[in-house]
PyMOL Python script that loads the backbone (N, CA, C, O; Angstrom):
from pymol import cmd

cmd.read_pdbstr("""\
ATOM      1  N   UNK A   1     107.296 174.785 177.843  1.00  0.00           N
ATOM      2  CA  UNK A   1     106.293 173.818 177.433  1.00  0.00           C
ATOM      3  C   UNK A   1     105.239 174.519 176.566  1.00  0.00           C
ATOM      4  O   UNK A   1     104.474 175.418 176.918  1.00  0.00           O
ATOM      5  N   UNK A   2     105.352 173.908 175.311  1.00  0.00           N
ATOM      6  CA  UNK A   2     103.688 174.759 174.279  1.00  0.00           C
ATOM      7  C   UNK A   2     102.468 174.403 175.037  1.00  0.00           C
ATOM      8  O   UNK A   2     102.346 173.682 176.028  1.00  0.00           O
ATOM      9  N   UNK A   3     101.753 174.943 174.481  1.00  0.00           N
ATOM     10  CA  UNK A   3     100.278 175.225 175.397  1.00  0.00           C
ATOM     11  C   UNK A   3      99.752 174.557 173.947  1.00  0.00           C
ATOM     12  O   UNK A   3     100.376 174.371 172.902  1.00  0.00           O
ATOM     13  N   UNK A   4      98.123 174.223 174.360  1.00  0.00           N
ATOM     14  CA  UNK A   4      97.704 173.757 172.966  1.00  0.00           C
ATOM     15  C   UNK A   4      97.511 174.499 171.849  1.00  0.00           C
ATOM     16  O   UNK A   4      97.846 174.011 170.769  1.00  0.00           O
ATOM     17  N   UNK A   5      96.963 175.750 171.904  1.00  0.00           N
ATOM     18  CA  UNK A   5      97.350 176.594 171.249  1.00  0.00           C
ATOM     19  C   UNK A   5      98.894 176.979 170.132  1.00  0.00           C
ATOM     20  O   UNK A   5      98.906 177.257 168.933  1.00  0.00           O
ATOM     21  N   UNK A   6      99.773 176.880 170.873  1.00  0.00           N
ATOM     22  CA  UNK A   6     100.698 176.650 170.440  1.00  0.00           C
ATOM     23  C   UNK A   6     101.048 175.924 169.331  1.00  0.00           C
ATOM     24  O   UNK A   6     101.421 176.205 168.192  1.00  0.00           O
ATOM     25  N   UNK A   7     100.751 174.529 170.187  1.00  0.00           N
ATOM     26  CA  UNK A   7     101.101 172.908 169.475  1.00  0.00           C
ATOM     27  C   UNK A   7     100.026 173.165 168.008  1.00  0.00           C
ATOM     28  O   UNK A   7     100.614 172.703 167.030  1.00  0.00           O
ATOM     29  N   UNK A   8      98.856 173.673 167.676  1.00  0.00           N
ATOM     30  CA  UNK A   8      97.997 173.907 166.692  1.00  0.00           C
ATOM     31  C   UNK A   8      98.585 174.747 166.001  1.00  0.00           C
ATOM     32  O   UNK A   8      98.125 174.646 164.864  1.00  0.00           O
ATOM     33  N   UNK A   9      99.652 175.836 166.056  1.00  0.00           N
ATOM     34  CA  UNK A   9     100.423 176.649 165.031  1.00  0.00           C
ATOM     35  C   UNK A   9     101.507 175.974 164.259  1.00  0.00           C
ATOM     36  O   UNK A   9     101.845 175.823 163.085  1.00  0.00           O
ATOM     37  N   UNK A  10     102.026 175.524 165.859  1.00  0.00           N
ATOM     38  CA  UNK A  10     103.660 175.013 165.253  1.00  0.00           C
ATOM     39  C   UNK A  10     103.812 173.816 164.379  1.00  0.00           C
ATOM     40  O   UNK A  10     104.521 173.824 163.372  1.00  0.00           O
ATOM     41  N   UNK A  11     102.972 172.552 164.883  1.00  0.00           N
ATOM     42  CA  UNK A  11     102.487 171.382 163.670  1.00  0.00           C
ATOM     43  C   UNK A  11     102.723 171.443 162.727  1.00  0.00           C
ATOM     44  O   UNK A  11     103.802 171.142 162.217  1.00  0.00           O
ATOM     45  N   UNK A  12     101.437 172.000 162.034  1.00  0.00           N
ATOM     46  CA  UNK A  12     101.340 172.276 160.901  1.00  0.00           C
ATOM     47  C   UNK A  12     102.317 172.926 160.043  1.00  0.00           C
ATOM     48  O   UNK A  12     102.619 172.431 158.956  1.00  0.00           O
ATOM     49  N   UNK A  13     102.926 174.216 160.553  1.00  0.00           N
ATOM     50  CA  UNK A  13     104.321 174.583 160.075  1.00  0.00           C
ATOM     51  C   UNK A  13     105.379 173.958 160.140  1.00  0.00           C
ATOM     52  O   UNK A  13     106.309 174.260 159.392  1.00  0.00           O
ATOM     53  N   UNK A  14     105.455 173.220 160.801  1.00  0.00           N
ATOM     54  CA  UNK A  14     106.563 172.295 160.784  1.00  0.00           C
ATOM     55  C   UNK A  14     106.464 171.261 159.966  1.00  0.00           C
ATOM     56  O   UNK A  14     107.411 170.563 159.604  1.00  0.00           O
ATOM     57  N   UNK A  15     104.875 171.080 159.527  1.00  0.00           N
ATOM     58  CA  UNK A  15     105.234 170.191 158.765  1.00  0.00           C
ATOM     59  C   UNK A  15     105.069 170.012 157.441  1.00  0.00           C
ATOM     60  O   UNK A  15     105.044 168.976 156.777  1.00  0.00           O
ATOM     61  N   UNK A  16     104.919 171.527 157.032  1.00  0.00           N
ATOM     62  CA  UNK A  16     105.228 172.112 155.527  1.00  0.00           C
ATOM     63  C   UNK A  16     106.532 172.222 155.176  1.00  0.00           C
ATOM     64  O   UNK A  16     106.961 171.896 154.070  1.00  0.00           O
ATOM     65  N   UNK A  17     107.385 172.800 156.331  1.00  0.00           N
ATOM     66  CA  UNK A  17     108.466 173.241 156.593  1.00  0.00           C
ATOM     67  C   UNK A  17     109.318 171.974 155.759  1.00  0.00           C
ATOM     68  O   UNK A  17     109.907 171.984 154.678  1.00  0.00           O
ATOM     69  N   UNK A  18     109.139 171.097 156.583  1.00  0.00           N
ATOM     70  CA  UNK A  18     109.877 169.649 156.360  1.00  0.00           C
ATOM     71  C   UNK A  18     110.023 168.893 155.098  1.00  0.00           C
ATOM     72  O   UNK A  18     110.673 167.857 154.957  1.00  0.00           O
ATOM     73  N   UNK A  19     109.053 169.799 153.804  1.00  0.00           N
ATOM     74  CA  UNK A  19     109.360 169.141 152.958  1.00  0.00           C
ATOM     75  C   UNK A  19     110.405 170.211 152.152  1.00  0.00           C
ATOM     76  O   UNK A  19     110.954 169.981 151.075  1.00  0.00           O
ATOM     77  N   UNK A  20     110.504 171.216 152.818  1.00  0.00           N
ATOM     78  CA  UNK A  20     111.933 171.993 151.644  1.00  0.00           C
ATOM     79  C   UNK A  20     113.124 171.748 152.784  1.00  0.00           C
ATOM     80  O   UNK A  20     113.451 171.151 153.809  1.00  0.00           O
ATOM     81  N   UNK A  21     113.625 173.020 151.414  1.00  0.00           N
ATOM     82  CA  UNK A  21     115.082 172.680 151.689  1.00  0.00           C
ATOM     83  C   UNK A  21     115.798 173.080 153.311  1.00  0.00           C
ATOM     84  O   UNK A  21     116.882 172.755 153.794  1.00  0.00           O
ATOM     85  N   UNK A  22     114.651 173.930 153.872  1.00  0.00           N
ATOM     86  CA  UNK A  22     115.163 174.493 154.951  1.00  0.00           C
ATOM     87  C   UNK A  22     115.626 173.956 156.149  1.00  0.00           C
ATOM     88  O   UNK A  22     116.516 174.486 156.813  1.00  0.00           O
ATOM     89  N   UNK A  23     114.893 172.631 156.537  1.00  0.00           N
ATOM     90  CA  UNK A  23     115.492 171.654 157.328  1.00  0.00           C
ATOM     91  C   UNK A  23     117.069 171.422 157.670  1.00  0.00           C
ATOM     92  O   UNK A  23     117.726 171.336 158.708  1.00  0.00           O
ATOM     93  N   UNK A  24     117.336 171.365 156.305  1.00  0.00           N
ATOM     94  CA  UNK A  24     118.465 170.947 156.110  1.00  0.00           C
ATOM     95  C   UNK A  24     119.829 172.136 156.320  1.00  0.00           C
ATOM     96  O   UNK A  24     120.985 171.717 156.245  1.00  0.00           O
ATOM     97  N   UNK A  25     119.600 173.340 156.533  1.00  0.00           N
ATOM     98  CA  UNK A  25     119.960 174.281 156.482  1.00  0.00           C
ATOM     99  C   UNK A  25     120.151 175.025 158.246  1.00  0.00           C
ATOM    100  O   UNK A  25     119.502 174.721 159.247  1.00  0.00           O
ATOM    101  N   UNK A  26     121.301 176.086 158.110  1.00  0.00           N
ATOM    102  CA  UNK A  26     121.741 176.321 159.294  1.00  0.00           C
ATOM    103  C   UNK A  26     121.356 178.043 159.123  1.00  0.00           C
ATOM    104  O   UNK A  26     122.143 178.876 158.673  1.00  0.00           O
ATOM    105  N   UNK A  27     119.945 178.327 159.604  1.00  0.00           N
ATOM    106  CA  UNK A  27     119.311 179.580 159.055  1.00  0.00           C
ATOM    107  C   UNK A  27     118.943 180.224 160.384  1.00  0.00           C
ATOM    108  O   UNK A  27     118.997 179.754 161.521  1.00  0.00           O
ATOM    109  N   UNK A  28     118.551 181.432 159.946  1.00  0.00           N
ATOM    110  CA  UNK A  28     118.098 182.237 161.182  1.00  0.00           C
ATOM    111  C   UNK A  28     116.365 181.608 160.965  1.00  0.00           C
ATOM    112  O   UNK A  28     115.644 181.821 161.940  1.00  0.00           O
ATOM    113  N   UNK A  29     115.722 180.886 159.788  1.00  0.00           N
ATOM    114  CA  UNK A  29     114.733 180.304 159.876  1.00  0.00           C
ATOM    115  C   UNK A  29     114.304 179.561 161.269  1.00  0.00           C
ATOM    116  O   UNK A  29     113.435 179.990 162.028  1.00  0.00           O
ATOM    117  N   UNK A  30     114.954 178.549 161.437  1.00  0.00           N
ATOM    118  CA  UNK A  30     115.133 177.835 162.568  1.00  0.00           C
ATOM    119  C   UNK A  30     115.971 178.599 163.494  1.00  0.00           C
ATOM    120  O   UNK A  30     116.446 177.916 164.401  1.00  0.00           O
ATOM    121  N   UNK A  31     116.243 179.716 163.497  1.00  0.00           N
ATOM    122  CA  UNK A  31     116.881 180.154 165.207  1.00  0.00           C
ATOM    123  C   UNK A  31     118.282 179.951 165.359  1.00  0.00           C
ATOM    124  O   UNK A  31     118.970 180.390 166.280  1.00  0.00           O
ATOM    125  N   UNK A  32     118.645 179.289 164.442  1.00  0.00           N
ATOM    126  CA  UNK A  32     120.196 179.052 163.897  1.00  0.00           C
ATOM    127  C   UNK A  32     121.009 180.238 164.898  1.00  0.00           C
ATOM    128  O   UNK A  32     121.818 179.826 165.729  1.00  0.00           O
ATOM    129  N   UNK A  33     120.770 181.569 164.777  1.00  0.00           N
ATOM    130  CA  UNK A  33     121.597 182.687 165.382  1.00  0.00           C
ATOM    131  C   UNK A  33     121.343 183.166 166.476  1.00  0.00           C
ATOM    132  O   UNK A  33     121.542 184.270 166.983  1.00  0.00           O
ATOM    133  N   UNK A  34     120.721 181.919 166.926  1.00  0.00           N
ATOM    134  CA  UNK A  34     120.391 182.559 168.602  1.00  0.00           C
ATOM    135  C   UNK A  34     121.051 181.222 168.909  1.00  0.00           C
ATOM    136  O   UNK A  34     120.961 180.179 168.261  1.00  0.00           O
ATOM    137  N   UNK A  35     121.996 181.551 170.454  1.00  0.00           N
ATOM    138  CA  UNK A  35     122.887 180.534 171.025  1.00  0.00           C
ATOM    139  C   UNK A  35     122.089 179.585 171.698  1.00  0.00           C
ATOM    140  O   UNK A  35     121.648 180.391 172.518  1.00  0.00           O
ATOM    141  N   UNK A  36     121.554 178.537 172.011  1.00  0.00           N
ATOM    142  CA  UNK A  36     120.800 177.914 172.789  1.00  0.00           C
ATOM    143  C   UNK A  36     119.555 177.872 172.585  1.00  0.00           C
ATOM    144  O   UNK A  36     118.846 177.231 173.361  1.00  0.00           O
ATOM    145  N   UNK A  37     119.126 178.404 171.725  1.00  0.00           N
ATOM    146  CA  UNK A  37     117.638 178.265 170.455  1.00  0.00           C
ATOM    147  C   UNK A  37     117.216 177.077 170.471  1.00  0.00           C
ATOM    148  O   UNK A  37     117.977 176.371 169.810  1.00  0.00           O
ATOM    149  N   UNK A  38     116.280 176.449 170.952  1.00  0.00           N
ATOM    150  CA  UNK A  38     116.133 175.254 169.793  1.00  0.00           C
ATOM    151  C   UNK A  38     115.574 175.388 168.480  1.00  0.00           C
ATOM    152  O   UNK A  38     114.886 176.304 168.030  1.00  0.00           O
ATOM    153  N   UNK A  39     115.935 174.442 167.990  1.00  0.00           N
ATOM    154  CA  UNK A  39     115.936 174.702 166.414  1.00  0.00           C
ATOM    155  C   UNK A  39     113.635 174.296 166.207  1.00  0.00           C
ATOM    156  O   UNK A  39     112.907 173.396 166.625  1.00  0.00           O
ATOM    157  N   UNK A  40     113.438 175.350 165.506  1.00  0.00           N
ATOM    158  CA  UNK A  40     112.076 175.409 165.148  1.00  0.00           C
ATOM    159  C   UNK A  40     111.493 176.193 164.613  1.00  0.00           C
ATOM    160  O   UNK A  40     111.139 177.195 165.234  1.00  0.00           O
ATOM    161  N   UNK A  41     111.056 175.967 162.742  1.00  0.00           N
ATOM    162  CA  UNK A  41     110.526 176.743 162.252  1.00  0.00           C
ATOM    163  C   UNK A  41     109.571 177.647 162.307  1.00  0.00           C
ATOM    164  O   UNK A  41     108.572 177.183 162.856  1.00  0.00           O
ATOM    165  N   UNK A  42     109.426 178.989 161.894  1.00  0.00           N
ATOM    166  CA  UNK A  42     109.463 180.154 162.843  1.00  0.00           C
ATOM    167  C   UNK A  42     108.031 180.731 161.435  1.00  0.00           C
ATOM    168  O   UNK A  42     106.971 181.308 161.677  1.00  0.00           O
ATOM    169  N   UNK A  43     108.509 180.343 160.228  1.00  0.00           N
ATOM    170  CA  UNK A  43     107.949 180.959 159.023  1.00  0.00           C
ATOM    171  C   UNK A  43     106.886 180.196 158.661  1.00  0.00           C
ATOM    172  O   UNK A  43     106.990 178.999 158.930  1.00  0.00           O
ATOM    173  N   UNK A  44     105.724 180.622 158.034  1.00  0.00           N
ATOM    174  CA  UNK A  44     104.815 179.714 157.183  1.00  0.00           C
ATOM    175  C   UNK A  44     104.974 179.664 155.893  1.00  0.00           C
ATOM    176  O   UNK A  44     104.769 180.656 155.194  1.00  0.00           O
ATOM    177  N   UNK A  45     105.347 178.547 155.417  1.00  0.00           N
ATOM    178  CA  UNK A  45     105.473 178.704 154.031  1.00  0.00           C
ATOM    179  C   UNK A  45     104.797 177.821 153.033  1.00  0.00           C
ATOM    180  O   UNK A  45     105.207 177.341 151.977  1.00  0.00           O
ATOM    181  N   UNK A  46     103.515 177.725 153.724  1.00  0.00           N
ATOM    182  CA  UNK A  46     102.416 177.205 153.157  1.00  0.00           C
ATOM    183  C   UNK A  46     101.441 177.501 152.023  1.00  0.00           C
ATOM    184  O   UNK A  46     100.582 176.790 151.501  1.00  0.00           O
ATOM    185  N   UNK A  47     101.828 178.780 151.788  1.00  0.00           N
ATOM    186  CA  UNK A  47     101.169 179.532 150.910  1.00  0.00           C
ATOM    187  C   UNK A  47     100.287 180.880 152.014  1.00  0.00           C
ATOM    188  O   UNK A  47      99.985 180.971 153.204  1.00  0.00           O
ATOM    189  N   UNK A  48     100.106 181.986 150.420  1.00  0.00           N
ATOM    190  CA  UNK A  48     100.074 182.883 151.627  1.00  0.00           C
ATOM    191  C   UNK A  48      97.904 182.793 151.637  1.00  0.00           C
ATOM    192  O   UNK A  48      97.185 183.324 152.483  1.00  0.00           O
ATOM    193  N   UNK A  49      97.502 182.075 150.586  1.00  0.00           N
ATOM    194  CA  UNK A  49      96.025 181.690 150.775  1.00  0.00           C
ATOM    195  C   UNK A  49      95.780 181.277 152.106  1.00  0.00           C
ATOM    196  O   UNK A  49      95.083 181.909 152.901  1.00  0.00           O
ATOM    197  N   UNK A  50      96.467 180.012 152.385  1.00  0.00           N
ATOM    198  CA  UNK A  50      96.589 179.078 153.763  1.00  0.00           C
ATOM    199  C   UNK A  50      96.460 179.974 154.912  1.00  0.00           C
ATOM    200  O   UNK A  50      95.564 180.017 155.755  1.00  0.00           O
ATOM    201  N   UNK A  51      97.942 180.965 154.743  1.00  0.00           N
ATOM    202  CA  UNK A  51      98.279 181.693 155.726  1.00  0.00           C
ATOM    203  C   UNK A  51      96.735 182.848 156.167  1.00  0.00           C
ATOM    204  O   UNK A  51      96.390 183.093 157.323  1.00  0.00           O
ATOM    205  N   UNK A  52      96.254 183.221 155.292  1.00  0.00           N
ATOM    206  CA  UNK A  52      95.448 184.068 155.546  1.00  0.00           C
ATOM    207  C   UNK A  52      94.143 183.882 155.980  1.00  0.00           C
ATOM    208  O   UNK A  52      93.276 184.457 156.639  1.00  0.00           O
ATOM    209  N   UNK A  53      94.408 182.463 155.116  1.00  0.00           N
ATOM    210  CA  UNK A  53      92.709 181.760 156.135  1.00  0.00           C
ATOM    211  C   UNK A  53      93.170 181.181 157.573  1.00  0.00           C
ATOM    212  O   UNK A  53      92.135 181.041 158.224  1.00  0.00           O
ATOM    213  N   UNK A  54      94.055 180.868 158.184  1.00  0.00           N
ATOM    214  CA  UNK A  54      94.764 180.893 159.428  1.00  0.00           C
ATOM    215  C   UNK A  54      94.253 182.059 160.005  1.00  0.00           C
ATOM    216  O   UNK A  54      93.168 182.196 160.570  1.00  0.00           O
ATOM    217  N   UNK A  55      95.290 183.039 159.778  1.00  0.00           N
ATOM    218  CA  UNK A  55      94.773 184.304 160.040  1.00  0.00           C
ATOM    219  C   UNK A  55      93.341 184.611 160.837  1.00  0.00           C
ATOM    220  O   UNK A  55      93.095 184.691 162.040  1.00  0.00           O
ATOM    221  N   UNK A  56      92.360 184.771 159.455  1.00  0.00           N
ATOM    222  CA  UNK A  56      90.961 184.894 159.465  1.00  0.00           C
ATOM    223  C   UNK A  56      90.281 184.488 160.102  1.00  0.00           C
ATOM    224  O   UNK A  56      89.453 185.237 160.620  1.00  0.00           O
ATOM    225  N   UNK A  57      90.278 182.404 160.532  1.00  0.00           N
ATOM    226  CA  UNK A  57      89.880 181.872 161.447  1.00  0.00           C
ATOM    227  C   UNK A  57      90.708 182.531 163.039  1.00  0.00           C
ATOM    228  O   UNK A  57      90.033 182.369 164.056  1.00  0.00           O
ATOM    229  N   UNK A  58      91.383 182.872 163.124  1.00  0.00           N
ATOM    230  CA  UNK A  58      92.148 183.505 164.462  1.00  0.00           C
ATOM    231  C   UNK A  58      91.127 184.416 164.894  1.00  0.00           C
ATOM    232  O   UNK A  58      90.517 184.385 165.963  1.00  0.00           O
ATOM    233  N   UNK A  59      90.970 185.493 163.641  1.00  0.00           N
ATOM    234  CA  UNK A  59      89.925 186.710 164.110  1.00  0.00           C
ATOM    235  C   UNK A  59      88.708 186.017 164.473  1.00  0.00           C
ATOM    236  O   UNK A  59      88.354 186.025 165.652  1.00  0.00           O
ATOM    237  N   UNK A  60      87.993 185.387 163.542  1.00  0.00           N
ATOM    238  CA  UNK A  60      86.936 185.013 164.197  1.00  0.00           C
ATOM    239  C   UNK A  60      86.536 184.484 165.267  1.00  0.00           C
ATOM    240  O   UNK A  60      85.351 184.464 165.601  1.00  0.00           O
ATOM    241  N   UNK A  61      87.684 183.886 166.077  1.00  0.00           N
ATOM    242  CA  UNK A  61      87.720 182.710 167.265  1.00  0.00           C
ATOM    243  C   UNK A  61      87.994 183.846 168.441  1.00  0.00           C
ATOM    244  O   UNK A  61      88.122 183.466 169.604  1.00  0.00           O
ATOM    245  N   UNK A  62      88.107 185.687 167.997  1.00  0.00           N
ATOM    246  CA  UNK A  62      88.536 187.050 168.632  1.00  0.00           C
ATOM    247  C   UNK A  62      90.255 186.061 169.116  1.00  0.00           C
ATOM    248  O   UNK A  62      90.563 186.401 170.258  1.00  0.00           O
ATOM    249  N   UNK A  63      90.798 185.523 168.806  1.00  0.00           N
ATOM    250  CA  UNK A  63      92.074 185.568 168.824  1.00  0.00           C
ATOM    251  C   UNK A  63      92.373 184.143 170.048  1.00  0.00           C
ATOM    252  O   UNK A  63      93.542 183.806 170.242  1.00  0.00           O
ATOM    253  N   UNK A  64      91.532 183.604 170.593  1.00  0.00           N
ATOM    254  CA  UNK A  64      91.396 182.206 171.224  1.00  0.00           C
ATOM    255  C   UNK A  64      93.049 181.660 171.134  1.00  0.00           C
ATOM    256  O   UNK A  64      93.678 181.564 170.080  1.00  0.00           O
ATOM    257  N   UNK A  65      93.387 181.451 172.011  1.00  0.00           N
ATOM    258  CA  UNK A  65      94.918 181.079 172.342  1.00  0.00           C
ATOM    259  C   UNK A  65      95.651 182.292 172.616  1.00  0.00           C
ATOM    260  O   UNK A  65      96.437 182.329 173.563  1.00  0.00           O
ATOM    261  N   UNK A  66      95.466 183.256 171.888  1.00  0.00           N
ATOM    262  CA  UNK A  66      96.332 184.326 171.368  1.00  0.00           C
ATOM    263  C   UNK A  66      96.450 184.413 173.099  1.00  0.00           C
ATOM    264  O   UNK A  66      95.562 183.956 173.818  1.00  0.00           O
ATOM    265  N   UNK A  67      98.012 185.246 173.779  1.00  0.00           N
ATOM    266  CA  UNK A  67      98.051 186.267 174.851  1.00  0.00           C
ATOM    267  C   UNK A  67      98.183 187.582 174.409  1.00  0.00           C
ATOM    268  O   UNK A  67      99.239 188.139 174.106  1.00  0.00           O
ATOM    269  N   UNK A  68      97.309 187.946 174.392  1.00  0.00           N
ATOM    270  CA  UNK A  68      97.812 189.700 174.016  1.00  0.00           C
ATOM    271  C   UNK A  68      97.748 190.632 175.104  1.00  0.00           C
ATOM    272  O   UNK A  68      96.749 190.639 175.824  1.00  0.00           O
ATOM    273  N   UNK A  69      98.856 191.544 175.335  1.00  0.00           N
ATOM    274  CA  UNK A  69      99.130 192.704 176.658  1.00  0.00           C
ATOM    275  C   UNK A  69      99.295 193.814 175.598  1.00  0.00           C
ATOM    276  O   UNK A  69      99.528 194.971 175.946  1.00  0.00           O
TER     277      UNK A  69
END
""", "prot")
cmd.dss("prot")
cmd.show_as("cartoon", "prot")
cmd.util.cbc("prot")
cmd.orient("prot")
C-alpha cells in the first residue's frame, strides 16, 4: 500500500509518463523484467528543470516522506 508520500511522487509521473510512447511498451521502464512486478513507471520524464525543482523542494522539506536508514 503507498503511503502519501508515495502517492505525491508516483501521480505525477505517471502522469507524464502516459502521454509517450512508453505505456504502450513492454520495458524494464515499467518493471516489465521483474516476474510479478506490477507494471509502474519508475522514471521522470518530465523534464530534468521539473525534476530538479522536485528534488530541491525534497531538501528543503529535510526529505519529509523520505525513509532513510
Amino acid at each position: 500500500m503507498q503511503d502519501a508520500a508515495q502517492a505525491d511522487w508516483t501521480a505525477p509521473v505517471a502522469e507524464v509518463a502516459y502521454k509517450t510512447p512508453y505505456p504502450r511498451s513492454n520495458s524494464w521502464y515499467y518493471g516489465s523484467n521483474i516476474p510479478g512486478k506490477p507494471r509502474q513507471f519508475g522514471v521522470h520524464v518530465g523534464g530534468f528543470g521539473n525534476y530538479s525543482e522536485c528534488c530541491d523542494a525534497a531538501a528543503r522539506d529535510d526529505y519529509a516522506g523520505f525513509r532513510l536508514s
